[in-house]
ChimeraX commands (.cxc) that place a marker at each C-alpha (Angstrom):
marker #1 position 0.00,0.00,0.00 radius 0.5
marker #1 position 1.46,3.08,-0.99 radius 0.5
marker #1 position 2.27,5.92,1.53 radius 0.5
marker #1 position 2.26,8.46,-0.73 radius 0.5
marker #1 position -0.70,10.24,-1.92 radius 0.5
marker #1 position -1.34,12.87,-5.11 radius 0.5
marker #1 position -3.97,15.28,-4.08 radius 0.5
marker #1 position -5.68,17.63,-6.09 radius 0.5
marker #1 position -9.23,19.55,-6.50 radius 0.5
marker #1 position -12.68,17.58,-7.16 radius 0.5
marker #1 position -13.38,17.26,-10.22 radius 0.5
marker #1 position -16.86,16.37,-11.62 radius 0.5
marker #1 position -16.48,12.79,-12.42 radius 0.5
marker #1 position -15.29,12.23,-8.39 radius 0.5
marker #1 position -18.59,12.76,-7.33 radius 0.5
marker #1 position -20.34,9.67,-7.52 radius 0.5
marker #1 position -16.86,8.15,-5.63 radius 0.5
marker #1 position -16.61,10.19,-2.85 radius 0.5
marker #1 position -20.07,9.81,-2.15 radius 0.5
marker #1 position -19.32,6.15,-2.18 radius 0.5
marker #1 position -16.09,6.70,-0.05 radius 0.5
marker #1 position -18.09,9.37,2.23 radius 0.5
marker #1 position -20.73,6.98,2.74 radius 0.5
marker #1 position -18.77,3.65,3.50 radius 0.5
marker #1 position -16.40,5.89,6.02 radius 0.5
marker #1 position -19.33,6.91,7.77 radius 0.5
marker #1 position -21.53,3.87,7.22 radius 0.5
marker #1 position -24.45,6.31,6.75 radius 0.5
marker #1 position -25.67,8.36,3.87 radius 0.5
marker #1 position -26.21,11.66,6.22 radius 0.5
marker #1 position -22.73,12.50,5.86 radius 0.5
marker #1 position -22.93,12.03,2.16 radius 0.5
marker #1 position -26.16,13.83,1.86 radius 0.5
marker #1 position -24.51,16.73,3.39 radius 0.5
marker #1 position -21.66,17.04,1.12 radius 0.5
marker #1 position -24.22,16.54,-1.90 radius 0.5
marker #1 position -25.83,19.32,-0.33 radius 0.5
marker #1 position -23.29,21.77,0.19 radius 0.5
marker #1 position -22.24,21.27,-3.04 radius 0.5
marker #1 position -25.63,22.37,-4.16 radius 0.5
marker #1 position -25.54,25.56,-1.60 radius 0.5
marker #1 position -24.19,28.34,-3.61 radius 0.5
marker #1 position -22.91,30.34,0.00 radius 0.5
marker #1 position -21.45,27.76,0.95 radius 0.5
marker #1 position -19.59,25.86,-2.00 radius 0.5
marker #1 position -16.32,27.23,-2.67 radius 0.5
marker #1 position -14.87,25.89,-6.09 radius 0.5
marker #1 position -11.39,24.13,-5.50 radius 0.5
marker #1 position -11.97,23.61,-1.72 radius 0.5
marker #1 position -13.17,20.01,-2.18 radius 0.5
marker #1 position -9.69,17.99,-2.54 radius 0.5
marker #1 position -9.25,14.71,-2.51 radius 0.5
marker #1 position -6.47,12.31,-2.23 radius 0.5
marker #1 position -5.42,9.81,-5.21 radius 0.5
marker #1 position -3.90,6.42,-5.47 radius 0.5
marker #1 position -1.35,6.13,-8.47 radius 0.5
marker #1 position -4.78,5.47,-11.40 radius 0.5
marker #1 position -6.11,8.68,-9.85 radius 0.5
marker #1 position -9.03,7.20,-8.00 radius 0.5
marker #1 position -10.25,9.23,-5.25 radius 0.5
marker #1 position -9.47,7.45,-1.86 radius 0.5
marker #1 position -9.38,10.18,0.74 radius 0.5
marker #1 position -11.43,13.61,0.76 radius 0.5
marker #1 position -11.87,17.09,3.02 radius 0.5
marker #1 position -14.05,19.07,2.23 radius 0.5
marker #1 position -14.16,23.11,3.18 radius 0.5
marker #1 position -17.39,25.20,2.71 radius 0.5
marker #1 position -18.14,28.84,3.85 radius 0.5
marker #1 position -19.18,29.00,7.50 radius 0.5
marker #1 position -18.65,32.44,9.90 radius 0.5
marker #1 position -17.64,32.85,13.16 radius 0.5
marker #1 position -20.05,35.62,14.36 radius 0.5
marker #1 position -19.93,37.92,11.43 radius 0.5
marker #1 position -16.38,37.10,10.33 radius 0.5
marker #1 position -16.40,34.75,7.08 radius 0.5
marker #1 position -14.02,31.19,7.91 radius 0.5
marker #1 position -14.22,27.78,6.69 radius 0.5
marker #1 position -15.59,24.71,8.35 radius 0.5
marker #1 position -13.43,21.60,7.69 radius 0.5
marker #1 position -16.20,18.92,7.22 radius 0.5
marker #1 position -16.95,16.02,6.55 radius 0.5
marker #1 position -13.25,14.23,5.86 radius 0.5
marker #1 position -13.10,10.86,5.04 radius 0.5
marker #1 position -11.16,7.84,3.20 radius 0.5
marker #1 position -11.82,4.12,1.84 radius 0.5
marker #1 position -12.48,2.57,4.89 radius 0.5
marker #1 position -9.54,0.21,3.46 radius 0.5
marker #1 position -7.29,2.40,3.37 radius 0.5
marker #1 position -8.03,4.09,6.25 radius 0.5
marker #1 position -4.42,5.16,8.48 radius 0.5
marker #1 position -2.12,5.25,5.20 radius 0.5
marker #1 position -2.39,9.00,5.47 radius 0.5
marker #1 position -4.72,9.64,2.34 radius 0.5
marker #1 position -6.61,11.79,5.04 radius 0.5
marker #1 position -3.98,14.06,6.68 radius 0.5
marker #1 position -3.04,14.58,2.63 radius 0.5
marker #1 position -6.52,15.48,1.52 radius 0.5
marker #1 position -6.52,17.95,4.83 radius 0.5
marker #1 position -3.12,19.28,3.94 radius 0.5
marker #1 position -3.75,19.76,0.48 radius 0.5
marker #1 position -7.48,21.83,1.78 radius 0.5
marker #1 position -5.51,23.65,4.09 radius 0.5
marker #1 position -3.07,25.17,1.83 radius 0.5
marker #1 position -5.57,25.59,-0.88 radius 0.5
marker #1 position -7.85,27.64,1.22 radius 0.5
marker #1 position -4.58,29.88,2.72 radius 0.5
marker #1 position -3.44,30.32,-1.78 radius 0.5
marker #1 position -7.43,31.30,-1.88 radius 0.5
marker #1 position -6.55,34.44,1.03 radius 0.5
marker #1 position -8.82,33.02,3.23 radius 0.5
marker #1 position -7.73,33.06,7.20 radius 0.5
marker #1 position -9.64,30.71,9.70 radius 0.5
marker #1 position -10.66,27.10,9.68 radius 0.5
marker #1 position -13.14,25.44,12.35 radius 0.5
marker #1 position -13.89,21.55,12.90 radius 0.5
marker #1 position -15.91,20.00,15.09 radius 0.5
marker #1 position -14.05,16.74,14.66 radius 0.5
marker #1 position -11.59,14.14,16.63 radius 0.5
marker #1 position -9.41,16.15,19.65 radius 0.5
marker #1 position -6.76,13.92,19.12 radius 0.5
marker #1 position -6.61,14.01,15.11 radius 0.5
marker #1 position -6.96,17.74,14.08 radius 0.5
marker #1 position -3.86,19.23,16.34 radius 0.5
marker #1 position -1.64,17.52,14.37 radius 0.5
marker #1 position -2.51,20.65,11.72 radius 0.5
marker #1 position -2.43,22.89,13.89 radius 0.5
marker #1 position -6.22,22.98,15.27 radius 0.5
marker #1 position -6.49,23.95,18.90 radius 0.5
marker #1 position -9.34,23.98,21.12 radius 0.5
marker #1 position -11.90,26.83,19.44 radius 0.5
marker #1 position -13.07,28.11,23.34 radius 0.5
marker #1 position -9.83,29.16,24.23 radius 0.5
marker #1 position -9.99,32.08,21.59 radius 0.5
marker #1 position -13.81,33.04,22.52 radius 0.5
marker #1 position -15.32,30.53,19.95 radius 0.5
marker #1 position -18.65,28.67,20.50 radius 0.5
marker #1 position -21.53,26.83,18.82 radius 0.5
marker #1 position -24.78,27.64,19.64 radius 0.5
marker #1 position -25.39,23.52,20.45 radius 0.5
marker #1 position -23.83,21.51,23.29 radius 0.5
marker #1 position -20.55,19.54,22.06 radius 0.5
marker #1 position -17.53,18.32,24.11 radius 0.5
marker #1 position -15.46,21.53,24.65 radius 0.5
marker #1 position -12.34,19.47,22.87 radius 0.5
marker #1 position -14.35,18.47,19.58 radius 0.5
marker #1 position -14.45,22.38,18.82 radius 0.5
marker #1 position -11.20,23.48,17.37 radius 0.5
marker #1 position -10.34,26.08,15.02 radius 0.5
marker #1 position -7.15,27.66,13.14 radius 0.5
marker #1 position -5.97,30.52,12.10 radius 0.5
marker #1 position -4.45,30.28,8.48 radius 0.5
marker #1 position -1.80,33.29,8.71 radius 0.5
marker #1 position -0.43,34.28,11.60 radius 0.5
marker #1 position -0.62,37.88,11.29 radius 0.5
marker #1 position -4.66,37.77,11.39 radius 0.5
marker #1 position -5.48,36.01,15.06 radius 0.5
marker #1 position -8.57,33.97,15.61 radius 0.5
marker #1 position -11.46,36.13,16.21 radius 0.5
marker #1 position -13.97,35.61,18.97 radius 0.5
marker #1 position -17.74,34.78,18.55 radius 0.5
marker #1 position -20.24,31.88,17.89 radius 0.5
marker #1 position -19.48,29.76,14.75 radius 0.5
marker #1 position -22.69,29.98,12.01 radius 0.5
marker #1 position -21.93,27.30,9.70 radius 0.5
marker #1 position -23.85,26.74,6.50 radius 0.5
marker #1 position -27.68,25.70,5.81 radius 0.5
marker #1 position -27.30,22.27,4.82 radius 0.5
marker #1 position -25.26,21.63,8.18 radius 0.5
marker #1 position -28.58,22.51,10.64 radius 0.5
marker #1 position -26.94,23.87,13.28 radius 0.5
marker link #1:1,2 radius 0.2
marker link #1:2,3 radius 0.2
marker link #1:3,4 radius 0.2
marker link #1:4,5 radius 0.2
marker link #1:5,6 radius 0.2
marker link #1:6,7 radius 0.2
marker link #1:7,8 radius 0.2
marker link #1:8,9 radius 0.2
marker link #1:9,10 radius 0.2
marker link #1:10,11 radius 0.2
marker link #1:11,12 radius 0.2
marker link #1:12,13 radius 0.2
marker link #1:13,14 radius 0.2
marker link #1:14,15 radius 0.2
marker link #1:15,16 radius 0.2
marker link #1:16,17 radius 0.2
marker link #1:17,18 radius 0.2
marker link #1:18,19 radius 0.2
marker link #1:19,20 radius 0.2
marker link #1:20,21 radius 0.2
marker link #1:21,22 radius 0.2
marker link #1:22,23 radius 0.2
marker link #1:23,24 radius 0.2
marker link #1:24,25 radius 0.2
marker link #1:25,26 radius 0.2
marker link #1:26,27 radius 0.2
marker link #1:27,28 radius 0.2
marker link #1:28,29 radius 0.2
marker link #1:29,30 radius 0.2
marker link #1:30,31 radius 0.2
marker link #1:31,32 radius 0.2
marker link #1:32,33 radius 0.2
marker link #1:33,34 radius 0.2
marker link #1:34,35 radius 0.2
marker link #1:35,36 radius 0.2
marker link #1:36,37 radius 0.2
marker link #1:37,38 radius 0.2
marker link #1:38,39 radius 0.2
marker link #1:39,40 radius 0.2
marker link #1:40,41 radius 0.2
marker link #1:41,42 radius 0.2
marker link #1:42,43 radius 0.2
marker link #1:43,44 radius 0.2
marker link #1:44,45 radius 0.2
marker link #1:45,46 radius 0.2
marker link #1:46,47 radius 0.2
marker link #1:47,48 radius 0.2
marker link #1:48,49 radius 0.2
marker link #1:49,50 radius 0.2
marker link #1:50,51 radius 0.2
marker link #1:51,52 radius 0.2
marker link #1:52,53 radius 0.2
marker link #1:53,54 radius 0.2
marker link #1:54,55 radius 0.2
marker link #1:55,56 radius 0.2
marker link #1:56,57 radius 0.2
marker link #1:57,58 radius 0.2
marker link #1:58,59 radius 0.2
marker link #1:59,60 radius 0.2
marker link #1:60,61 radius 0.2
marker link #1:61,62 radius 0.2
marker link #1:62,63 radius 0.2
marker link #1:63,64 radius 0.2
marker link #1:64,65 radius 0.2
marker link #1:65,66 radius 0.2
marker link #1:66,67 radius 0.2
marker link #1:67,68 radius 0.2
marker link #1:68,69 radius 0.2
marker link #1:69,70 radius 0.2
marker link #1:70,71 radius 0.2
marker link #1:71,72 radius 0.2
marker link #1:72,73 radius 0.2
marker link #1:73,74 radius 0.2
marker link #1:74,75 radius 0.2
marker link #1:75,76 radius 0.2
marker link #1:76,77 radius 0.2
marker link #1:77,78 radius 0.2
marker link #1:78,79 radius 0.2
marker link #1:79,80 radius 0.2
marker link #1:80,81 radius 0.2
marker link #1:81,82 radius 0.2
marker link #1:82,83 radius 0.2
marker link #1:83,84 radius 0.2
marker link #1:84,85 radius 0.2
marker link #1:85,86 radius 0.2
marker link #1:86,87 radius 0.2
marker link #1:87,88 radius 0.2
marker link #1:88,89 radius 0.2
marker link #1:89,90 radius 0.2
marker link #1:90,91 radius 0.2
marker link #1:91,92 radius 0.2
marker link #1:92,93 radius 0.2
marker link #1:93,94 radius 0.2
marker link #1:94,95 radius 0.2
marker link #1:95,96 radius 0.2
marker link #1:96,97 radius 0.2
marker link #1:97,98 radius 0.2
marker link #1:98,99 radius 0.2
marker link #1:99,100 radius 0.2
marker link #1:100,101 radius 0.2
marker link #1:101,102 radius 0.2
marker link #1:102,103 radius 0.2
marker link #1:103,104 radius 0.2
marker link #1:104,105 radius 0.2
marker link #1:105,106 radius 0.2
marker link #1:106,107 radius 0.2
marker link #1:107,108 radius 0.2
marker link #1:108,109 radius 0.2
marker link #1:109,110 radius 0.2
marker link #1:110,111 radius 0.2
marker link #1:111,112 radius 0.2
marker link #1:112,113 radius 0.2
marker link #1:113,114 radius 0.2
marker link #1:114,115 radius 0.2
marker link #1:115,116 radius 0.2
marker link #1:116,117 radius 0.2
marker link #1:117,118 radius 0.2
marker link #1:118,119 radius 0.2
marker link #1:119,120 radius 0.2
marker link #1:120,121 radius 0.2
marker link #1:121,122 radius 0.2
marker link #1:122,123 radius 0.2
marker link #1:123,124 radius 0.2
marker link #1:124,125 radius 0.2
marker link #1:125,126 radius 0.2
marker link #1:126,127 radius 0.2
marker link #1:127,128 radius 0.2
marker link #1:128,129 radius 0.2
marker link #1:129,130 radius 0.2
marker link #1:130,131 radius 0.2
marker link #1:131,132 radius 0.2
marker link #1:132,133 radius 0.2
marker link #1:133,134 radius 0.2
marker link #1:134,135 radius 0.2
marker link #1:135,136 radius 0.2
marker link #1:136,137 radius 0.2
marker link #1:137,138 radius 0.2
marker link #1:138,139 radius 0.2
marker link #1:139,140 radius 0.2
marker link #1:140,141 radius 0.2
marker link #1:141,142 radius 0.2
marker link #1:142,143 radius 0.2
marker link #1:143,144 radius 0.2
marker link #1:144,145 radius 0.2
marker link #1:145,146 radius 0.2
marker link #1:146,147 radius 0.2
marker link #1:147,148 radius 0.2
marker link #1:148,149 radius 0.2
marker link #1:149,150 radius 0.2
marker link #1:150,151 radius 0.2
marker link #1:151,152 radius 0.2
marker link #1:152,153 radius 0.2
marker link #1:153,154 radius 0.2
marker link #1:154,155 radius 0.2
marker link #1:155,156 radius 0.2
marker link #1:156,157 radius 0.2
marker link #1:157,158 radius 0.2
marker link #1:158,159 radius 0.2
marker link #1:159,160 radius 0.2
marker link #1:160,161 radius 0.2
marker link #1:161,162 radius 0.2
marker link #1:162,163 radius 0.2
marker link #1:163,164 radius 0.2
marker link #1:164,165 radius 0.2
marker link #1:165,166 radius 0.2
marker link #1:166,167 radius 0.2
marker link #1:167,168 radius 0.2
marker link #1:168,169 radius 0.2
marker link #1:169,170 radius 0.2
view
């Protein structure tokens, strides 16, 4: 199993597999009804902010996706949903699909990044806990699950209550 991963945008004729990988990582079609839908949601889609991970044949194996959320009136990102094959799941397809979104969205001149994901999987980007710079949701979630980043270091985090897109219900 290769180790080393080609990443690049989502391209039209990915969709139907990473709906397939989306739903078989998250053995539900919620997550993948999401992603269908915020790729529907013209607020929230940003072209070239889907990327996904390839094998050598460029099939898709790992995907992050990044779609227009605020924290209070400030526009940011919300990393979500990420997934890979569940068979290849831990070859680092993932942490290369989240790379490759991060540094796309920084090229793009955006500056902030939340995820309401896995405390001990997002630090390793650079995601710290989102309460400790004055960020909230306006639901309940373990304070560790919300992190958040700031993309260039010369615009700090601000403070206020994440607002992420429609399709995401919160």
């Amino acid at each position: 199993m290769s180790n080393m991963w080609t990443t690049r945008a989502e391209v039209r004729a990915d969709i139907p597999a990473l709906r397939e990988i989306t739903r078989a990582a998250f053995g539900t079609d919620a997550e993948a009804d999401l992603v269908d839908a915020l790729r529907a949601d013209p607020e929230a889609w940003i072209e070239g902010l889907s990327l996904v991970s390839t094998d050598a044949s460029d099939r898709p194996i790992g995907h992050a996706l990044l779609t227009r959320c605020h924290i209070g009136s400030v526009p940011a990102l919300c990393l979500a949903p990420c997934s890979v094959r569940p068979d290849r799941q831990r070859s680092g397809a993932g942490s290369a699909a989240v790379r490759a979104a991060l540094a796309a969205a920084k090229d793009m001149g955006e500056r902030y990044v939340v995820v309401l994901g896995h405390p001990d999987y997002y630090p390793r980007f650079g995601f710290t806990r989102a309460s400790v710079h004055g960020i909230g949701l306006s639901i309940d979630v373990p304070d560790e699950a919300l992190m958040a980043l700031a993309l260039d270091a010369g615009h700090p985090l601000p403070g206020g209550t994440v607002h992420y897109a429609a399709p995401f219900g919160i």
